[in-house]
C-alpha positions in Angstrom: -102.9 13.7 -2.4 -105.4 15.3 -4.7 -106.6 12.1 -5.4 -107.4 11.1 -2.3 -108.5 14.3 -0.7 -111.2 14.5 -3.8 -113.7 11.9 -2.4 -112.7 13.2 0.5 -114.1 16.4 -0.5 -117.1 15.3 -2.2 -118.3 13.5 0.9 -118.2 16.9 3.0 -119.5 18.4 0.1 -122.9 16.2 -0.3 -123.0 16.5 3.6 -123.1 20.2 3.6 -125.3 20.5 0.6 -127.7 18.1 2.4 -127.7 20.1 5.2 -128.2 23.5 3.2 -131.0 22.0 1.8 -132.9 21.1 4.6 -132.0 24.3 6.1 -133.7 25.7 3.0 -136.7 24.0 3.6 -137.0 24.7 7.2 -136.6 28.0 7.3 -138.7 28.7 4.2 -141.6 26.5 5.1 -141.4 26.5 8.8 -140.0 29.7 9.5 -136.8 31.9 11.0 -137.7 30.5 14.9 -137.3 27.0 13.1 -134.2 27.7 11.6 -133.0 29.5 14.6 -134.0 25.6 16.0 -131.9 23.8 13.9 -128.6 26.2 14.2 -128.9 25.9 18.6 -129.5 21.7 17.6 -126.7 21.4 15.0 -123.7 23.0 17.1 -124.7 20.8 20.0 -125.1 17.6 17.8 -121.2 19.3 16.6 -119.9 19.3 19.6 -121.1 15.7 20.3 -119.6 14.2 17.5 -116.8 15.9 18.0 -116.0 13.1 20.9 -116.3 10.1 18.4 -113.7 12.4 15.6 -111.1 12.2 17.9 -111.6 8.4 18.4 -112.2 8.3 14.9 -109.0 10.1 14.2 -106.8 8.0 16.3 -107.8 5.2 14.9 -107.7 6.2 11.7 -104.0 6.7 11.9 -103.2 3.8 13.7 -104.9 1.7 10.9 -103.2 3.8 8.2 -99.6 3.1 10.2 -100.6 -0.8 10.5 -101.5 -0.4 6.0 -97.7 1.7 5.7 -96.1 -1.6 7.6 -97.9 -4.1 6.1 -99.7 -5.0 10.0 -103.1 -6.1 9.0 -103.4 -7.5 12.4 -103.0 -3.9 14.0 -105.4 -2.8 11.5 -108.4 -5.5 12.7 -107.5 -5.0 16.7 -108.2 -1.6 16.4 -111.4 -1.2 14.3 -112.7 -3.9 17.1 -111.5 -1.4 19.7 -113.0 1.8 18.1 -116.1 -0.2 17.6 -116.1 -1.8 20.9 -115.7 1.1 22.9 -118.1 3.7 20.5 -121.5 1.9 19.8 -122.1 2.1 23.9 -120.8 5.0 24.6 -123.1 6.8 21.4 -126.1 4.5 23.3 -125.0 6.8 26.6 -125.0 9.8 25.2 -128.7 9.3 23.5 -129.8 8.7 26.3 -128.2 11.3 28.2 -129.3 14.2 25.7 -133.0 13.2 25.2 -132.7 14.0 29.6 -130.8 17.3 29.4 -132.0 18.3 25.9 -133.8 20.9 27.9 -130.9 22.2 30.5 -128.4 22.7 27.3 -130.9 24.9 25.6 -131.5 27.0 28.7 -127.6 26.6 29.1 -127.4 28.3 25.4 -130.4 31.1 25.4 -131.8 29.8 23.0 -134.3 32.2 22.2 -137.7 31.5 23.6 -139.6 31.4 20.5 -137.9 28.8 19.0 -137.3 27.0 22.0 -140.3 24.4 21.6 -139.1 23.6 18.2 -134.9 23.3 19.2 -136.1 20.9 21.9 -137.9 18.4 19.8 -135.8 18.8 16.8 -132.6 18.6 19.3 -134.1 15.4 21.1 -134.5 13.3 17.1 -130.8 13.9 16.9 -129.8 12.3 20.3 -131.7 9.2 19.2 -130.3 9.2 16.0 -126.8 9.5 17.6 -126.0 5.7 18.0 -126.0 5.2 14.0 -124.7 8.4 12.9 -121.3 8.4 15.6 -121.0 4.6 13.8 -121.5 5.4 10.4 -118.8 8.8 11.0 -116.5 6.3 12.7 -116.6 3.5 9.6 -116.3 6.5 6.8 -112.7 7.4 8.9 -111.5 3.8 9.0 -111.9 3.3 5.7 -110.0 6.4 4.4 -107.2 5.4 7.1 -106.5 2.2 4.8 -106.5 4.2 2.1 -110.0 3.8 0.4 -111.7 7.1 0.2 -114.2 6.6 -2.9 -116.5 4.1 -0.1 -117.4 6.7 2.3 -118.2 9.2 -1.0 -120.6 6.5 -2.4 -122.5 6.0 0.7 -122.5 9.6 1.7 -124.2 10.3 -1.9 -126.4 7.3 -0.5 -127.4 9.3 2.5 -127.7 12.5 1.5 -130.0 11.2 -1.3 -132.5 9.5 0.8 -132.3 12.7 3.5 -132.9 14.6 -0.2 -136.4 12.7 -0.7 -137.3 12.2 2.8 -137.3 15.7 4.4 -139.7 17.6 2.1 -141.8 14.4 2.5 -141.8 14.5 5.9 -142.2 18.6 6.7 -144.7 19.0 4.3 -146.9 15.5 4.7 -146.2 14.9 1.0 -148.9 11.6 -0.5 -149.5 9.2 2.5 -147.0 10.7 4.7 -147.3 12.1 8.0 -146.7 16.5 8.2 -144.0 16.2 11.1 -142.8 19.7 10.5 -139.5 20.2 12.3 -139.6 16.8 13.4 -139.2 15.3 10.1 -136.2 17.2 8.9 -134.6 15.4 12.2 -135.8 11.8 11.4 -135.3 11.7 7.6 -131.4 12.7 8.5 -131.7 9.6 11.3 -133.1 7.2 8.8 -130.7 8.2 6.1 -127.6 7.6 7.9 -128.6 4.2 9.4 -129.7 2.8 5.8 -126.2 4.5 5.0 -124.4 2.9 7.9 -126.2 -0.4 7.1 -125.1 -0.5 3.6 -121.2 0.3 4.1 -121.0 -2.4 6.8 -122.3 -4.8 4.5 -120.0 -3.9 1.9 -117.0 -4.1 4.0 -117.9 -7.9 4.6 -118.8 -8.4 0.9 -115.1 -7.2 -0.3 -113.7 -9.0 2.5 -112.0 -5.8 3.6 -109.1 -5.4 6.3 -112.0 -4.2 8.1 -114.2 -7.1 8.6 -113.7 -9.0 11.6 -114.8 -12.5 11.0 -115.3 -15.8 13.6 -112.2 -15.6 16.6 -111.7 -11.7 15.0 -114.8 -10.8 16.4 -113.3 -10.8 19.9 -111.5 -7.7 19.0 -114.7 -6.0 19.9 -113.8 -6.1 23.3 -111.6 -3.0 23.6 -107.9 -4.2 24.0 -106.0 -2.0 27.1 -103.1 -1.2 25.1 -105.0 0.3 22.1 -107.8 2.3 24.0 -105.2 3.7 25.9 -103.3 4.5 22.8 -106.4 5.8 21.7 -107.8 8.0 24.6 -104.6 9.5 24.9 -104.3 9.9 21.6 -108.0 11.0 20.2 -108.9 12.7 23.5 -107.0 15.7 22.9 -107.9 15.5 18.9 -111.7 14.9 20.0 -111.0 18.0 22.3 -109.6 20.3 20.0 -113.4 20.4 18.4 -114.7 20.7 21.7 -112.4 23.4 22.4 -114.2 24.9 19.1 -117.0 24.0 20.0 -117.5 25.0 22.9 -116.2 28.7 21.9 -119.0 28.6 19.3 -121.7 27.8 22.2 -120.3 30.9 24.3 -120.7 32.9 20.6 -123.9 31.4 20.3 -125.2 32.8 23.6 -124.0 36.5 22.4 -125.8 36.1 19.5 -128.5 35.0 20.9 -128.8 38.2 22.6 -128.9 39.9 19.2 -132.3 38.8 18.7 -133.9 36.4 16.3 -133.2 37.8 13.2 -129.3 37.9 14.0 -129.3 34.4 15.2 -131.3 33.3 12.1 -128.6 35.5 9.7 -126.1 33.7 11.9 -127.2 30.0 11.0 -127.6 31.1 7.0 -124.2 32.1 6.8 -123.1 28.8 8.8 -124.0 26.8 6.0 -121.6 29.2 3.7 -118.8 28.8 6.2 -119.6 25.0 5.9 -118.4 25.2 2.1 -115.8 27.4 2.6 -113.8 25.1 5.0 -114.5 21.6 3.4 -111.0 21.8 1.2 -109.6 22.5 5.1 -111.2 19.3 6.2 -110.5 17.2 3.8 -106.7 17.9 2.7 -106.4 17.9 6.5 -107.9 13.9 6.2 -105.7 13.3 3.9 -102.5 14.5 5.4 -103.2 12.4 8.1 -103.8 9.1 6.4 -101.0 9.8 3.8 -98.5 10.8 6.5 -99.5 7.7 8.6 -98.6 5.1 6.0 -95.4 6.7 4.8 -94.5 7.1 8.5 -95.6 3.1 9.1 -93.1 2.6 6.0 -90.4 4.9 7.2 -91.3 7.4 4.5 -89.9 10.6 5.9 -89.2 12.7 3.1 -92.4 11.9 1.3 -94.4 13.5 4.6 -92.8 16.8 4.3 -93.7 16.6 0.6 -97.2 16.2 1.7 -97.7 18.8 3.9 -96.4 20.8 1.5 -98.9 20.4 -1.4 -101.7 20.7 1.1 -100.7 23.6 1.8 -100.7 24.6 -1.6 -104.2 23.1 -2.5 -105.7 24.7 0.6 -104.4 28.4 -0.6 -106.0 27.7 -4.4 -109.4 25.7 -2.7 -110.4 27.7 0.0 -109.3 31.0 -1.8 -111.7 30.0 -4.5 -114.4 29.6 -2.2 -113.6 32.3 -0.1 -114.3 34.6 -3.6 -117.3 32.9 -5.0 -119.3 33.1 -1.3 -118.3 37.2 -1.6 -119.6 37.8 -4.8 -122.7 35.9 -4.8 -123.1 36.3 -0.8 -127.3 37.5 -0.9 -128.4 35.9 -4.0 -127.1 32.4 -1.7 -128.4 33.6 1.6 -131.8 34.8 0.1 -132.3 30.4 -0.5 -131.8 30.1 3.1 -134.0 33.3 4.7 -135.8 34.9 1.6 -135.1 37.5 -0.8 -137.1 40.1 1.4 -135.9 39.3 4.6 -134.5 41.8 7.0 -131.7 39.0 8.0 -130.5 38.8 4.7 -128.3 42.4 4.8 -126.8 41.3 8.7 -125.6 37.4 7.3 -124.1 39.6 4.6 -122.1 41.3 6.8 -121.2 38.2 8.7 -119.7 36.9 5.9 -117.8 39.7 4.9 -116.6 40.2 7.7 -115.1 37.0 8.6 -115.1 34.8 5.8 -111.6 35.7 5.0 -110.5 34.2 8.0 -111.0 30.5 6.9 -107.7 30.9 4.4 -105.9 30.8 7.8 -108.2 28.2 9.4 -107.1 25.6 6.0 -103.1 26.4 7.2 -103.6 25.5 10.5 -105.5 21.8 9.7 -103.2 20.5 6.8 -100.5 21.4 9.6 -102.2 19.5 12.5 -103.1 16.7 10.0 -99.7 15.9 9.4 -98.5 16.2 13.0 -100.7 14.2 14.7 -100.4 11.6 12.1 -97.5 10.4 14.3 -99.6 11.0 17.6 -98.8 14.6 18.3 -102.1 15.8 19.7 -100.9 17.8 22.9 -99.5 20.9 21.3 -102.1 21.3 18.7 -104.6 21.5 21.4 -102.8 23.7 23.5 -102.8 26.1 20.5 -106.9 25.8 19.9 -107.3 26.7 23.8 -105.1 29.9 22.8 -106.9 30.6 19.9 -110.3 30.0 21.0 -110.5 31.4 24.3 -107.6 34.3 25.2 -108.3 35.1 21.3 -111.4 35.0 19.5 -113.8 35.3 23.0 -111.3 38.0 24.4 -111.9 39.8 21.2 -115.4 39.3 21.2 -116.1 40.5 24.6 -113.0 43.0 24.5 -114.5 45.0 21.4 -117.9 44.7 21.6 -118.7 47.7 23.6 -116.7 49.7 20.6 -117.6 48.0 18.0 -120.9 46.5 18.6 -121.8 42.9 16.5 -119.1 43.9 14.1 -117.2 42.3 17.2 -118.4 38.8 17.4 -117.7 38.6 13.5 -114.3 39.8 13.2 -113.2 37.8 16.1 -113.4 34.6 13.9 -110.4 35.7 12.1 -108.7 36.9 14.7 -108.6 33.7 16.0 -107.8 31.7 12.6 -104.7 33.9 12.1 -103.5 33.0 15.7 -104.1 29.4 14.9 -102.0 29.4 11.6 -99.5 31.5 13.0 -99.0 29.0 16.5 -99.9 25.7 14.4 -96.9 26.6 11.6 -94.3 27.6 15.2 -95.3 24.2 16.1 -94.4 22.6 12.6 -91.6 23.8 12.1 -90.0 23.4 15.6 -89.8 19.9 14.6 -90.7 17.9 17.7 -93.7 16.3 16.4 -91.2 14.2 14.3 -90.1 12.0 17.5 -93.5 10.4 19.0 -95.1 7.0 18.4 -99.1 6.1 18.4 -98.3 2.7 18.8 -95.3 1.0 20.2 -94.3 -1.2 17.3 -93.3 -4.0 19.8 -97.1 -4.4 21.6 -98.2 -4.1 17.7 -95.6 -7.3 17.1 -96.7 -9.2 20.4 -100.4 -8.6 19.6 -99.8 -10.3 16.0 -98.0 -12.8 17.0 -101.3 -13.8 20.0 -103.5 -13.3 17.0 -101.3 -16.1 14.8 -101.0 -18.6 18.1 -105.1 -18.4 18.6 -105.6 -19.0 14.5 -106.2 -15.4 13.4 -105.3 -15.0 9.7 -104.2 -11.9 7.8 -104.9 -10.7 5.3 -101.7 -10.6 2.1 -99.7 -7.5 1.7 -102.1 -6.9 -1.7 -104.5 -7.2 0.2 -103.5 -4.2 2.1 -102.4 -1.8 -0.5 -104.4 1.0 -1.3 -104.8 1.5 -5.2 -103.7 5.6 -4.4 -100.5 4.9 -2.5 -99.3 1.7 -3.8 -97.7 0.2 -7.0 -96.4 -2.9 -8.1 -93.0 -2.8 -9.5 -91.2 -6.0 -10.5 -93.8 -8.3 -8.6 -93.1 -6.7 -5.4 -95.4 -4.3 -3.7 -93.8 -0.9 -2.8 -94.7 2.2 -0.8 -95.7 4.8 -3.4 
């Protein structure tokens, strides 16, 4: 697990130090209204991809249960669907935004001072939505057959063209243009498609499980049976980060009210928050891929196993975090805002007041990793709605009048503990154990199509992912 979940890490990692970075520029060089900007543009641009996760997700297992049952077959069908089905719907939603960029900022109060700058910083992310929704998509697929050190080399990829380019850009560095906020929006859009651009050649070039070749390429076309499997499946995953989502743009809109200062303290200590529940994230990733190929292989007792040692790296991870962004909470801060300004002391706060909460937050996703890596989505979501909305906005809006902004921050926890607390009722009842993604007999009928119209498939070693499999004897087993 460690093992895997490590790139896993790294790749959230570079992606949240990126982004700290350019929120260090911005709000040092363009000031606290453009880093207000970016913080109303990233939760929306959140909540977008958010859709494609879920997809992403479902996918992700269904591959990793096609690798655990040696189904390459499965494995190609559904990267066609995913594909298929993403790329136009990512086209839609460019579109879409770059129309109603300006209703979901009124929709959000985003204050009027920085509203200029959210709208055109806001507006270079729907464009760049197409490749970045692909590029997130690929990254999952590849850790679903079990390759997690791919998606880390291209992230470092990304994250170091983003590196060079948005300084260049903001500032009009040698012959290049001063875009101001602007920039820091297409150097992100440029990085990910060279990103996206390099992993999709190098899936071709080590003839991966992935690459769909010649007849293959009809697998583009979404196939009923697995976009069903997949809506029905990744819809509620894809809306359980809505659900959060969509809690944090209702947050967002009190905060807002706190004036700019608060909403500017509020996006600093974001990017904290973003290091504090990468270990989360990714053992979560990994739950989910390991648990799918040792259910695919019949692997029960080795899913328990996992769960249990995420569990156990997601106390020692996140606690660590959890201490180091206490202790050193204004010397970090001060990078994003200043040493001297009056935000600094209220994203203090903020953090210390509900980073705590994220210990709870890293229970709750190894938990919902392993569960819905046999398709259980429903409950899961059912206990984000709880969380989200009777919880953590009922707190908000229940203890404000007593206790002020103390109220919007303390409400984060409130509604971590009641998603650990409902997430390990749901574990341990057990009935997660009984679903299926995938009917294993429209897996075997598709295959058997795919051998009659000349599909080939790849070899067993082919399949085996250096982490989870080893040779013993000259036969390939499930490790």
């Amino acid at each position: 697990m460690i093992l895997f979940a490590l790139p896993t890490l790294g790749s959230s990692a570079l992606q949240s130090l990126n982004g700290s970075i350019n929120a260090i520029w911005v709000g040092r060089f363009l000031g606290e209204e453009a880093l207000a900007a970016t913080a109303n543009g990233n939760i929306l641009m959140f909540m977008l991809i958010s859709f494609v996760f879920g997809f992403g997700m479902a996918s992700t297992i269904l591959i990793g249960q096609a690798v655990g049952r040696r189904d390459p077959h499965l494995a190609k069908r559904t990267i066609g669907t995913a594909l298929g089905s993403i790329i136009p719907l990512s086209v839609v939603i460019a579109a879409g935004g770059w129309l109603l960029a300006p209703t979901l900022l009124d929709l959000l109060g985003t204050p009027e001072s920085a509203a200029g700058l959210a709208l055109t910083y806001l507006r270079m992310i729907f464009i760049a939505m197409p490749a970045t929704l692909t590029f997130t998509l690929l990254m999952m697929a590849l850790r679903g057959t079990g390759d997690s050190m791919t998606p880390l080399w291209f992230m470092v990829m990304s994250v170091g063209i983003d590196l060079v380019l948005t300084p260049t850009l903001i500032l009009g560095l040698g012959p290049f243009p001063e875009w101001g906020i602007f920039g820091s929006a297409f150097a992100t859009a440029i990085a990910n498609l060279l990103a996206l651009i390099g992993m999709g050649t190098t899936i071709y070039l080590r003839g991966s499980i992935l690459a769909l070749r010649g007849p293959e390429l009809r697998f583009l076309w979404p196939e009923r049976r697995i976009l069903i499997a997949m809506i029905t499946k990744g819809l509620p995953i894809g809306l359980q980060m809505i659900v959060i989502s969509s809690a944090a743009l209702t947050m967002l809109s009190l905060i807002n009210r706190e004036g700019v200062e608060t909403t500017a303290a509020y996006g600093a200590t974001q990017q904290l928050w973003t290091y504090v529940q990468m270990p989360a994230m990714a053992l979560s990733a990994a739950a989910s891929a390991m648990a799918a190929q040792n259910i695919g292989a019949g692997q029960w007792s080795r899913v328990s196993r996992i769960t249990r040692w995420g569990l156990v790296f997601n106390l020692v991870l996140t606690g660590a975090l959890i201490t180091a962004v206490t202790v050193f909470d204004e010397t970090v801060l001060g990078l994003f805002l200043g040493r001297d300004s009056e935000a600094v002391p209220i994203g203090s706060r903020i953090q210390i007041l509900a980073s705590w909460g994220y210990l709870f937050f890293g229970v709750a996703q190894v938990l919902f990793g392993t569960m819905r890596a046999n398709g259980y989505v429903i409950g899961p979501l059912i206990v984000m709605v709880i969380s989200m909305y009777p919880v953590r906005l009922g707190f908000a809006f229940g203890f404000y009048p007593m206790l002020g902004a103390d109220a919007l921050w303390l409400s984060f926890p409130a509604g971590m503990v009641a998603t650990a607390l409902l997430g390990a009722g749901l574990y341990l009842q057990g009935g997660w154990r009984k679903g299926k993604l995938l009917p294993a007999e429209e897996a075997a009928q598709g295959a058997e199509g795919y051998r009659v119209h000349g599909g080939s498939c790849s070899s067993g070693s082919d399949l085996a992912p250096t982490t989870l499999w080893k040779r013993r004897g000259g036969q390939e087993q499930a490790a």
